[in-house]
C-alpha positions as CSV (number, residue, x, y, z in Angstrom):
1,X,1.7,-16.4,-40.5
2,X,0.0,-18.6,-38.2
3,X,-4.0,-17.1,-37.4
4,X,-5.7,-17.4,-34.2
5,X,-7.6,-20.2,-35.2
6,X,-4.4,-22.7,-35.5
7,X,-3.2,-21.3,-32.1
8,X,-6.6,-22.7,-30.7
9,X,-6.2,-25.8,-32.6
10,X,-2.2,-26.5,-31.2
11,X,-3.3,-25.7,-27.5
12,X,-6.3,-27.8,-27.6
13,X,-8.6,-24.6,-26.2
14,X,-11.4,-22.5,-27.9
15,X,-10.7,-19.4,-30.0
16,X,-12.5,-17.4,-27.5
17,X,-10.7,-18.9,-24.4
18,X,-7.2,-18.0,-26.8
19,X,-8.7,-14.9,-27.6
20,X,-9.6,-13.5,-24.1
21,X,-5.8,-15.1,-22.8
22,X,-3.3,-14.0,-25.6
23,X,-5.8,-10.4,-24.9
24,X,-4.4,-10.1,-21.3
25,X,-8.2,-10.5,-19.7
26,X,-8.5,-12.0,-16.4
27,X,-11.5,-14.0,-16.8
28,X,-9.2,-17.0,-18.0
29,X,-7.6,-19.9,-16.0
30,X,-3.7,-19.9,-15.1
31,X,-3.3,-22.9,-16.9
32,X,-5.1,-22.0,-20.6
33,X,-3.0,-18.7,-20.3
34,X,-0.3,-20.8,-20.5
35,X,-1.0,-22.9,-23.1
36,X,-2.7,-20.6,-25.2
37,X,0.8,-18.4,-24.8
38,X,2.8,-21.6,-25.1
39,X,0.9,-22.3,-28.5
40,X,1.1,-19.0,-30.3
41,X,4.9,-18.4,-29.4
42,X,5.5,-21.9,-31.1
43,X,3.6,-20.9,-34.3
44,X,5.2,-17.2,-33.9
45,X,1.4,-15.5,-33.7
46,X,1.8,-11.9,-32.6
47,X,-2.2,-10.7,-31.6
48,X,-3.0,-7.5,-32.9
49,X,-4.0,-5.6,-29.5
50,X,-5.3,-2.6,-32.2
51,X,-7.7,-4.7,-33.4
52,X,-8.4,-6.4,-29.9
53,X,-9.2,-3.0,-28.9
54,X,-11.2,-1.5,-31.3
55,X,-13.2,-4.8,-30.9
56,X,-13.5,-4.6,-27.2
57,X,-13.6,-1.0,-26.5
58,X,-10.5,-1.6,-24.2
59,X,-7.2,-0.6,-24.1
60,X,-5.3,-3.1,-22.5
61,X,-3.8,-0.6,-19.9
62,X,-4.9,0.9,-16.4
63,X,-3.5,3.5,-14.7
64,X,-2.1,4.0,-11.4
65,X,-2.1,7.3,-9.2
66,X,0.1,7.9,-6.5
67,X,1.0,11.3,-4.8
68,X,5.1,10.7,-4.4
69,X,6.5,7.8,-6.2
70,X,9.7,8.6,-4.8
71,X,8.3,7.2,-1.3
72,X,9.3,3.5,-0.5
73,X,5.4,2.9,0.2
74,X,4.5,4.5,-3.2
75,X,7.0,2.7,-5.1
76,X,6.5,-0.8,-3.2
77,X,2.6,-0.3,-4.7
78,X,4.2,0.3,-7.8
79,X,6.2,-2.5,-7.9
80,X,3.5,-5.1,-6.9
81,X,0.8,-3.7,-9.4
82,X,3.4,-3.3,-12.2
83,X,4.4,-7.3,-11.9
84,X,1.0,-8.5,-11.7
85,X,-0.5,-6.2,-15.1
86,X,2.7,-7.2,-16.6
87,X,1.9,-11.2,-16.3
88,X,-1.6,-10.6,-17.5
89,X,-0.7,-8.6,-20.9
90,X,-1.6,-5.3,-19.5
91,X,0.3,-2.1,-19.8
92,X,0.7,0.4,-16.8
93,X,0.2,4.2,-17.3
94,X,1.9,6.0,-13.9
95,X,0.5,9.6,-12.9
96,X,2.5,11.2,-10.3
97,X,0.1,13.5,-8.7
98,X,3.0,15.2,-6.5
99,X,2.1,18.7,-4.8
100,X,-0.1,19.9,-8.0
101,X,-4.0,19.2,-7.4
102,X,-4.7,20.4,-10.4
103,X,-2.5,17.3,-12.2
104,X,-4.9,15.3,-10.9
105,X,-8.2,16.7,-12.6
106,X,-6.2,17.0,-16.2
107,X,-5.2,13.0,-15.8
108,X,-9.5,12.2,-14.6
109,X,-10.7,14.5,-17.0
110,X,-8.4,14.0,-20.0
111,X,-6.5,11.0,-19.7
112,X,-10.1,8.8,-18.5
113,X,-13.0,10.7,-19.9
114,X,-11.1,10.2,-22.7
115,X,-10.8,6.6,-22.9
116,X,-6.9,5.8,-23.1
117,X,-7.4,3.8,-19.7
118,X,-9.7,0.9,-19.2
119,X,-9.2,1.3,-14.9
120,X,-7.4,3.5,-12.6
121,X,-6.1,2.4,-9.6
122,X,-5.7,5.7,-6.8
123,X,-3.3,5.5,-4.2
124,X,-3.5,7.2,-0.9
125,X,-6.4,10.1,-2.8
126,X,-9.3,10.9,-1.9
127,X,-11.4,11.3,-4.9
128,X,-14.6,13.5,-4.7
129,X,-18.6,11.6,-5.5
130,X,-18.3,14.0,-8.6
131,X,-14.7,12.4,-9.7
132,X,-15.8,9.0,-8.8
133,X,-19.2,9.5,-10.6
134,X,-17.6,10.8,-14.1
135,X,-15.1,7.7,-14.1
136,X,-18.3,5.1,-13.2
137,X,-20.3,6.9,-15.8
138,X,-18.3,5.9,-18.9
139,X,-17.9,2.2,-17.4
140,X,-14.3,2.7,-16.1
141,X,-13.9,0.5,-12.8
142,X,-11.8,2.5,-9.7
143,X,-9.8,0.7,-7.1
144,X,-8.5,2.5,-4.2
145,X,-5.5,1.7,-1.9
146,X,-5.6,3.2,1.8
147,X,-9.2,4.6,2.5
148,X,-13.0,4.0,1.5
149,X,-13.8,5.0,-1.9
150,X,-17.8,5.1,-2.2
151,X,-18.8,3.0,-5.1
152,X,-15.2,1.9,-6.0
153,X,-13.4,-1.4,-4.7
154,X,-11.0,-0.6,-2.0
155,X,-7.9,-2.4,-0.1
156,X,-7.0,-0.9,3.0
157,X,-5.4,-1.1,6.5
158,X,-6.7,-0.6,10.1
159,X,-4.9,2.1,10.4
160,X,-6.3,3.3,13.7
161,X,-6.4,-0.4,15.4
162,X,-2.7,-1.0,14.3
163,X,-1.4,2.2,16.0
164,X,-3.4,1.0,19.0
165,X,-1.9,-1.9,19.2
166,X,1.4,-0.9,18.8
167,X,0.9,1.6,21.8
168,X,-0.3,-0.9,23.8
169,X,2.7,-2.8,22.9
170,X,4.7,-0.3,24.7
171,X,1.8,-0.2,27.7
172,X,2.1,-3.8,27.7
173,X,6.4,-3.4,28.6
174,X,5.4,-1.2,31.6
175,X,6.0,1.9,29.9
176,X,4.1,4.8,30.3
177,X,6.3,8.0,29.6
178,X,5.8,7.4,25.5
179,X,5.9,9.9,22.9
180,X,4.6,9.9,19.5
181,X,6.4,11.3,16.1
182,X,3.0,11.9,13.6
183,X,2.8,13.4,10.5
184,X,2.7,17.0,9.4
185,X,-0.7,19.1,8.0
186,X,0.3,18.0,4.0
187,X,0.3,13.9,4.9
188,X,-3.3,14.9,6.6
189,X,-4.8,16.3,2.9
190,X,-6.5,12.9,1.8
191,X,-6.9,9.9,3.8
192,X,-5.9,11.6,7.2
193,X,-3.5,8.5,7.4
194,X,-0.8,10.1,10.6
195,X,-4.3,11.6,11.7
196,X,-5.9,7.7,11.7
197,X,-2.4,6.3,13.7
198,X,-2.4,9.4,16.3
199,X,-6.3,8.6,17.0
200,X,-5.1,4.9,17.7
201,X,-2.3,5.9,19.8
202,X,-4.1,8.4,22.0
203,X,-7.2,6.3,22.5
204,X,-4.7,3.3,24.1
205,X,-3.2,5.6,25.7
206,X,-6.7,7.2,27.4
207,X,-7.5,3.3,28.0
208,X,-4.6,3.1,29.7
209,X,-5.1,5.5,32.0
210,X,-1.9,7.4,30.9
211,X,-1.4,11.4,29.9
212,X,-0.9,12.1,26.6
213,X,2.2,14.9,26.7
214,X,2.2,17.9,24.5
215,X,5.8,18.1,25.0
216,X,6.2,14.6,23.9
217,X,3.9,14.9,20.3
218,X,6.2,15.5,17.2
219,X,5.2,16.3,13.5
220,X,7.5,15.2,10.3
221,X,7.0,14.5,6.8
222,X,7.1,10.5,7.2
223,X,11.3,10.4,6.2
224,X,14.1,9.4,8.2
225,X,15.6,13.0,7.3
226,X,12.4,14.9,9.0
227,X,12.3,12.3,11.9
228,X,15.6,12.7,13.1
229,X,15.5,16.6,12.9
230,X,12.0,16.1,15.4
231,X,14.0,13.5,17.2
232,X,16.3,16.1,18.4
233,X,14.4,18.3,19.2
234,X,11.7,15.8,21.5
235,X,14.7,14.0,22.8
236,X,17.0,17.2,23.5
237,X,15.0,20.1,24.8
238,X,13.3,18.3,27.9
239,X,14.1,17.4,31.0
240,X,12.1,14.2,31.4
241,X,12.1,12.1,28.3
242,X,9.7,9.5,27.3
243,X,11.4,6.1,27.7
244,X,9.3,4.6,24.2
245,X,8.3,6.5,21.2
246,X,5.2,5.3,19.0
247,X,6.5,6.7,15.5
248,X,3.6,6.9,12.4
249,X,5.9,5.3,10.0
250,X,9.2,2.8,9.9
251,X,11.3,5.5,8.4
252,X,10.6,8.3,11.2
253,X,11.2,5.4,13.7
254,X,14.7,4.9,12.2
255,X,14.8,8.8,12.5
256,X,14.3,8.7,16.3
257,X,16.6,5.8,16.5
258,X,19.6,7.6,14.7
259,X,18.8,11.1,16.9
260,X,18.5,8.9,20.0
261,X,21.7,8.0,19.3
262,X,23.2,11.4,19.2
263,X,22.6,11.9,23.1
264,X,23.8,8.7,23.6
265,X,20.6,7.0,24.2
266,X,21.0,3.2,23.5
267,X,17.9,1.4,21.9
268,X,16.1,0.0,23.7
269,X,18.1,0.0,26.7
270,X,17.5,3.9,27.0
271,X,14.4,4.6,24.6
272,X,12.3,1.8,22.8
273,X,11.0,2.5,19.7
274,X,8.2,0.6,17.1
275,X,7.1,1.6,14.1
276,X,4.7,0.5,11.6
277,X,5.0,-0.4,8.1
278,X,7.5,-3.4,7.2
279,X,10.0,-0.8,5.5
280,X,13.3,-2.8,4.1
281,X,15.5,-0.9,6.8
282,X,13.0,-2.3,9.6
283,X,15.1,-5.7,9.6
284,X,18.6,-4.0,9.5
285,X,17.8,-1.6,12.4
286,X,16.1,-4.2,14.5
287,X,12.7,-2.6,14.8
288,X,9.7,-3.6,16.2
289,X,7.3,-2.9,13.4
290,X,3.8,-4.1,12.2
291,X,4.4,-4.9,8.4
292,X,1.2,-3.9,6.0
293,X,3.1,-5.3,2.3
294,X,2.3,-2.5,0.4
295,X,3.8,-4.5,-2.8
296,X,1.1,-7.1,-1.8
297,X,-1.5,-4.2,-1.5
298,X,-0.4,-3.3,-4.9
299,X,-0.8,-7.2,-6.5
300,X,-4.4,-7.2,-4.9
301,X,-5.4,-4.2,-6.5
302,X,-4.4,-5.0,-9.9
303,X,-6.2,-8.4,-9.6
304,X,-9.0,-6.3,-8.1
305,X,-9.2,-4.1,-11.2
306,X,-8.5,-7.0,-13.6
307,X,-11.5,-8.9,-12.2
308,X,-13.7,-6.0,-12.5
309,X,-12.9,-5.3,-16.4
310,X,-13.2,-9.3,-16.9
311,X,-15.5,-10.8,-14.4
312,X,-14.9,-13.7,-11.8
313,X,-17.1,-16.6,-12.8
314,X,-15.9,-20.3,-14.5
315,X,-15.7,-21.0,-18.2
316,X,-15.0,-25.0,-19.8
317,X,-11.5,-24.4,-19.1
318,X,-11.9,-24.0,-15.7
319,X,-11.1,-20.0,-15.8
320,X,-13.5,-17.0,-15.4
321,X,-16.6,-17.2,-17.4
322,X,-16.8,-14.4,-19.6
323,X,-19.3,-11.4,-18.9
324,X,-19.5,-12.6,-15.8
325,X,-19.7,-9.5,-13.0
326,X,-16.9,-8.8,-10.1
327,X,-18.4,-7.2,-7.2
328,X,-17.1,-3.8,-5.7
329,X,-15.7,-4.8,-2.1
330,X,-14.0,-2.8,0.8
331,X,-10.8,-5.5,1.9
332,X,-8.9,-5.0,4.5
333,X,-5.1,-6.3,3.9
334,X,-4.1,-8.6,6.5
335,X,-0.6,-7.0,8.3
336,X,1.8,-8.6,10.6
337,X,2.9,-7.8,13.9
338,X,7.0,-8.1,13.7
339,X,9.0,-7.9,17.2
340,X,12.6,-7.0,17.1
341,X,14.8,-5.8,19.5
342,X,14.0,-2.1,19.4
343,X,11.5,-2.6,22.0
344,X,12.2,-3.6,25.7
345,X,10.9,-3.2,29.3
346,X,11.6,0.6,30.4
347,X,14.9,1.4,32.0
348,X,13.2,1.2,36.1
349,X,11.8,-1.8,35.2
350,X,15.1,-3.6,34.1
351,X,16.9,-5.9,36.3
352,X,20.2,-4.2,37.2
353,X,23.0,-6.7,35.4
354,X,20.6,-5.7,32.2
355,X,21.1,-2.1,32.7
356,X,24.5,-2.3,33.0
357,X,24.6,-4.3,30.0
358,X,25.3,-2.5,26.7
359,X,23.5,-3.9,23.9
């Protein structure tokens, strides 16, 4: 069998470049990767990631934590960190935290004191100085997705400023009898994400001038199930109802548009409704959404987490020199503001062939 030495020979690169590509480090150009992978599948060389390892210290895999991978938000992170690891030779361990706290100490305690990851990447967690400082202690980098980490590289969106401009969206269509579907005490345990979007919505609506209603301020659990139960309920048991709702997620705002439906409400002729998130169901329900790509999110952290276990400098080949050091950054993920036809002027404001019309 062809050694490692030949495979550097046939793709014209270094043993070391061959060696840190055909290893799945990240410190290597797109275009030696693919010849170094090109060469050794020619000469049939299989690397032996045991012995990569034991010579490294690394184990060629990085885990993810998420609280629900049953979410579409969760899963979309999944998805995006899965395909990038995947192209760069690295294996993915998933920890699905769920409702048990005390899963997550066994997996930073066991699973990464002990050495079977070489990174972690948190979703959505809030991790303690004492958690972060045991996983920077025995050199393993942390990424976080969703809020600041201190001392660990983190991607994140503006949660509050997107909620306000969302609101504002609504302000800006002449409304001003909006309510706002949040989330309930659970989503609030670690980043304080429904807390973050409620702050943005009630601070445009105090710059507007307008009252926030208790009557009009709904709690779920961030599904369309829980959404269109609350939906009723802030849609059926007033006797003024808002004419926009502000929901804290995609899938509740599909939740309000499926209960608005029930009284015969007709979006957004009746009731306009904007979400946030870029769910799939956004496009087929016609909602006014601002899209954050959480499978994007999920490419950017395991690049993130790749560059810090392989540096970001430039070797001969044109790649990332090797030792070189990736800093620990806070990035905020760029988002898009998508309007559909879930939003509209309120119903007094409409000219009167328009409210006759039915959409």
């Amino acid at each position: 069998m062809a050694g490692i030495k030949e495979v550097a020979s046939r793709a014209g690169l270094s043993v070391a470049t061959v060696s840190r590509a055909l290893s799945g480090k990240s410190n290597v150009s797109a275009a030696s990767r693919r010849l170094a992978q090109e060469a050794a599948r020619e000469l049939g060389f299989v690397p032996s990631y045991h012995a990569s390892s034991l010579a490294s210290g690394r184990n060629h895999n990085i885990g993810l934590v998420v609280p629900n991978v049953q979410r579409w938000y969760f899963s979309s992170v999944l998805e995006g960190v899965s395909e990038t690891l995947l192209d760069a030779g690295y294996d993915l361990t998933l920890y699905n935290v769920g409702e048990q706290p005390g899963r997550r100490s066994s997996i930073l305690n066991d699973f990464l004191l002990r050495k079977r990851l070489d990174a972690v990447i948190a979703v959505a967690l809030v991790l303690g100085e004492d958690e972060i400082g045991q996983l920077l202690a025995v050199h393993r980098p942390i990424v976080g997705i969703g809020g600041a980490l201190p001392g660990a590289s983190t991607i994140r969106i503006d949660d509050e400023g997107l909620a306000a401009l969302a609101t504002r969206h609504l302000i800006g269509l002449g409304h001003t009898r909006i309510a706002h579907i949040t989330g309930d005490a659970e989503l609030n345990r670690d980043f304080k994400l429904p807390q973050l979007r409620q702050k943005g919505f009630t601070g445009a609506m105090a710059a507007a001038g307008l009252t926030v209603r208790a009557e009009w301020q709904a709690t779920a659990d961030f599904t369309i199930q829980g959404a269109y139960a609350a939906g009723r309920r802030l849609l059926g048991s007033t006797a003024e109802r808002p004419t926009a709702v502000f929901a804290a997620s995609d899938e509740m705002a599909v939740g309000i548009m499926l209960a608005a439906r029930d009284f015969g409400l007709q979006v957004p002729r009746d009731l306009s409704v904007v979400g946030i998130d870029g769910h799939d169901l956004a496009e087929t329900f016609g909602l006014t959404t601002i899209s954050q790509d959480p499978r994007g999110q999920g490419k950017l952290a395991a690049a993130t987490a790749l560059a810090l276990l392989g540096g970001t400098g430039s070797d001969s080949d044109g790649g990332p020199a090797a030792g070189a050091t990736a800093t620990v950054q806070d990035q905020e993920y760029p988002t898009e503001f998508v309007i559909r036809n879930s939003t509209a002027v309120p119903p007094e404001l409409a000219p009167p062939e328009l409210s006759r019309q039915r959409p």
